[in-house]
FIROVEX-524931 format. One line per 3 residues: number of its first residue (from 0); their letters; for each residue y, z, x of C-alpha. Coordinates in steps of 0.05 Angstrom, whole numbers, plus 5000, padded with zeros to 4 digits. Layout:
<miros>
NUM = A = Y:Z:X  ...
</miros>
This chain:
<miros>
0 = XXX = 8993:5704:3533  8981:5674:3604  8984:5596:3618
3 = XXX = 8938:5560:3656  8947:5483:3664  8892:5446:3676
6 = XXX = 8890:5382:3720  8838:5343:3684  8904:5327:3643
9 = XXX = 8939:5290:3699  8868:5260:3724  8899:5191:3726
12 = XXX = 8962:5198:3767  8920:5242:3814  8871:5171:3805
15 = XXX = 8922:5129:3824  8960:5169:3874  9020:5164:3828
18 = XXX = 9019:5244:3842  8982:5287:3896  8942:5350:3881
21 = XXX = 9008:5390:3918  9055:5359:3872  9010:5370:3812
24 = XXX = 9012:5450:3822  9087:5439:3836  9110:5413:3776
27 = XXX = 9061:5462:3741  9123:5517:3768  9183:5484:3765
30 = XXX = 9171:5440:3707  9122:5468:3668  9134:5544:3683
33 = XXX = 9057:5559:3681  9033:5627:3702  8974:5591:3729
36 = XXX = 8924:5533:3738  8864:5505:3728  8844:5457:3788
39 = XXX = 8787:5400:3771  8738:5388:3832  8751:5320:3821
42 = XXX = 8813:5323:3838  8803:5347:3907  8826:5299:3951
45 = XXX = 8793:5345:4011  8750:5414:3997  8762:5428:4080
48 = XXX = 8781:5502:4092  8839:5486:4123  8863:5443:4064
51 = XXX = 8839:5495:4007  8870:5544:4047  8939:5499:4042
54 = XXX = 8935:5486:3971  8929:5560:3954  8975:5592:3994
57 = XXX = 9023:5536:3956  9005:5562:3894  9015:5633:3913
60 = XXX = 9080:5619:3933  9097:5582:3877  9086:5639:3833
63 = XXX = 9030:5612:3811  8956:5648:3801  8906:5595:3821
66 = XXX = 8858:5617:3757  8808:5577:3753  8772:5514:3766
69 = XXX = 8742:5455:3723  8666:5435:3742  8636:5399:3674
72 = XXX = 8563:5378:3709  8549:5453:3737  8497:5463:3696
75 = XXX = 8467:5405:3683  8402:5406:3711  8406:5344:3735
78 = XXX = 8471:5346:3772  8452:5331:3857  8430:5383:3900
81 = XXX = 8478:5431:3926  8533:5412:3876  8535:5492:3859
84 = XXX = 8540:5513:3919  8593:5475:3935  8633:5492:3867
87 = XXX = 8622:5561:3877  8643:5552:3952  8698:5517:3941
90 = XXX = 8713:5574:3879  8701:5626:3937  8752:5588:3980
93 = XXX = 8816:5574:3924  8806:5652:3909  8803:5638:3826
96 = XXX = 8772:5678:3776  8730:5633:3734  8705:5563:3736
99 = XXX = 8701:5530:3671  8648:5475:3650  8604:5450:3598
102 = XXX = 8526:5450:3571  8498:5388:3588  8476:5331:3543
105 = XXX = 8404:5340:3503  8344:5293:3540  8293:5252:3502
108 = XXX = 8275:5317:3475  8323:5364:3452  8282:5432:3460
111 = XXX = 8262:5416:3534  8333:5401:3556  8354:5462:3523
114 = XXX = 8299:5510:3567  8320:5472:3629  8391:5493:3615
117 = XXX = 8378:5555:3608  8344:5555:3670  8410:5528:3706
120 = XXX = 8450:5569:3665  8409:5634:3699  8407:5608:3762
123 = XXX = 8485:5589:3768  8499:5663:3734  8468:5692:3798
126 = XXX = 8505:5648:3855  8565:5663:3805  8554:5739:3814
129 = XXX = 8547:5736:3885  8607:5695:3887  8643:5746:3844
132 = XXX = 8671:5688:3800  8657:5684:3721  8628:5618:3692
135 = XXX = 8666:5595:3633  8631:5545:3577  8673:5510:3530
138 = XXX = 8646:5475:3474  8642:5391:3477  8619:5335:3431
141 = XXX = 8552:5306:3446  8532:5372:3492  8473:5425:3482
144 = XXX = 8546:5458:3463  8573:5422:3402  8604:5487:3382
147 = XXX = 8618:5553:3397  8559:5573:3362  8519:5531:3403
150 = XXX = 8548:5556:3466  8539:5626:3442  8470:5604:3425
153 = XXX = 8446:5588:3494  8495:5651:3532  8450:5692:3493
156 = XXX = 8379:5669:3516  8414:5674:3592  8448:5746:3588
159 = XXX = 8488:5747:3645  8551:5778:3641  8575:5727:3682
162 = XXX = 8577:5674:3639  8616:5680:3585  8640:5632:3527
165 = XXX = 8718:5590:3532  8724:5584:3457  8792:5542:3425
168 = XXX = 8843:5592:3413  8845:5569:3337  8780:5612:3337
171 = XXX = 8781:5659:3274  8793:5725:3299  8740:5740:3238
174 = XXX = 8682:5702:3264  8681:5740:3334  8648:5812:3337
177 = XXX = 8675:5871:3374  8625:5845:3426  8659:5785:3444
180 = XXX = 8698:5785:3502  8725:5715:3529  8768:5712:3603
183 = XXX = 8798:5653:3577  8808:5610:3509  8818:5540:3508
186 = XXX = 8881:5492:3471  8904:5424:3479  8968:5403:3462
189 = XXX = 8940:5373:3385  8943:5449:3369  8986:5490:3322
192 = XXX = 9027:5535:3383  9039:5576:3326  8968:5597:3321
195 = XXX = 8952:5595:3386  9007:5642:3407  8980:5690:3354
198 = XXX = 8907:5693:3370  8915:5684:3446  8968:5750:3451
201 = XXX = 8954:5777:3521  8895:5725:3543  8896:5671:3597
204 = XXX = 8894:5608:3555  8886:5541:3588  8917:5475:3571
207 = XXX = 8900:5410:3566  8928:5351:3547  8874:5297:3535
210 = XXX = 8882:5226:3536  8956:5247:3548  9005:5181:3565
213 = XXX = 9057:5222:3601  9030:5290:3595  9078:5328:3648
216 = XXX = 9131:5309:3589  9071:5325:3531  9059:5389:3570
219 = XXX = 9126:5408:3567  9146:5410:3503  9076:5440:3476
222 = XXX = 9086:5494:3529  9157:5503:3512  9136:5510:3424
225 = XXX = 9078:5566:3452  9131:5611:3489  9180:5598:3437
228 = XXX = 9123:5618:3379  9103:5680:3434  9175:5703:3431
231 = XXX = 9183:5692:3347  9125:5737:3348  9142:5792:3383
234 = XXX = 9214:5792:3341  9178:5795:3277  9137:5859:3304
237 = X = 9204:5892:3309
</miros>
């Protein structure tokens, strides 16, 4: 199992300049021992090259893989022009492997909003293939995506293989075919480490810790229970 923290958690001491994007990723090594993150475009104080180019050669020499990034209007059809371009630049520029977002909301009329998604969806595969990054989808309340099945649902009209489901790492092993085959799987800090360190095994799993009040200490001890259920598990295999 790899770590990946996920900034959206620390969204408002990054708000409120209580902490800076460089001391986010940081304490993701020191404090948090992460083996990577998951940077929200939100939290960008700059996208320059020069300052991309800062911020990952931080993480690298941190120890840190800069996995991924968080981009929840990408496909929404609606989002302003040239908002995936820039993601995906931006993606291009950090050097990460997926970017991870959500289906947007149903219109006035449910099956429409669902063909223009799928639209997006297609469209955003391609710039993602020539981009050589993998679009993520997690599920979220109130989305086209209310579950994984409904994420599954729409991946399947768009068949691109890159863009791929982020399911919850309390996923039933059961419910997945031999088919599936996820970069990343999702937890947040409300979740059994127990569980999650025996589905997620040898998969990137990113973390997040919502509504959090102090979640550098939150993240801490949930990371701390998932290696110390990772390393319970591998004793009982002996």
């Amino acid at each position: 199992m790899r770590i990946a923290i996920s900034s959206s958690s620390f969204r408002r001491p990054l708000a409120l300049r209580e902490l800076t994007q460089l001391e986010w990723v940081e304490r993701c090594a020191s404090v948090l021992e992460a083996d990577g993150i998951v940077a929200a475009v939100a939290d960008f104080p700059r996208t320059d090259d020069e300052y991309v180019a800062q911020l990952r050669k931080v993480t690298i020499d941190l120890g840190l893989v800069p996995f991924g990034l968080d981009a929840p209007a990408l496909l929404d059809p609606t989002a302003a022009p040239g908002s995936l371009e820039d993601v995906l630049a931006l993606a291009k520029a950090f050097g990460v492997a997926v970017v991870r977002t959500v289906l947007p909301v149903p219109g006035e009329v449910p099956p429409a909003s669902f063909v223009e998604a799928v639209a997006a969806a297609k469209e955003a595969s391609r710039a993602a293939k020539a981009t050589n990054v993998t679009l993520i989808v997690a599920a979220a309340p109130g989305t086209l995506g209310e579950d994984l099945a409904g994420v599954k649902h729409l991946l399947k009209d768009v068949d691109s293989a890159w863009l791929r489901a982020c399911p919850s790492a309390l996923t039933d092993p059961a419910t997945l075919s031999a088919k599936d085959r996820f970069p990343a799987l999702a937890a947040t800090i409300a979740d059994d480490p127990a569980r999650v360190a025996s589905t997620a095994r040898n998969a990137w799993v990113i973390v997040d810790a919502p509504a959090a009040e102090r979640p550098l200490d939150d993240l801490g001890a949930y990371v701390g229970a998932l290696l110390d259920a990772q390393a319970q598990g591998r004793l009982s295999k002996r």
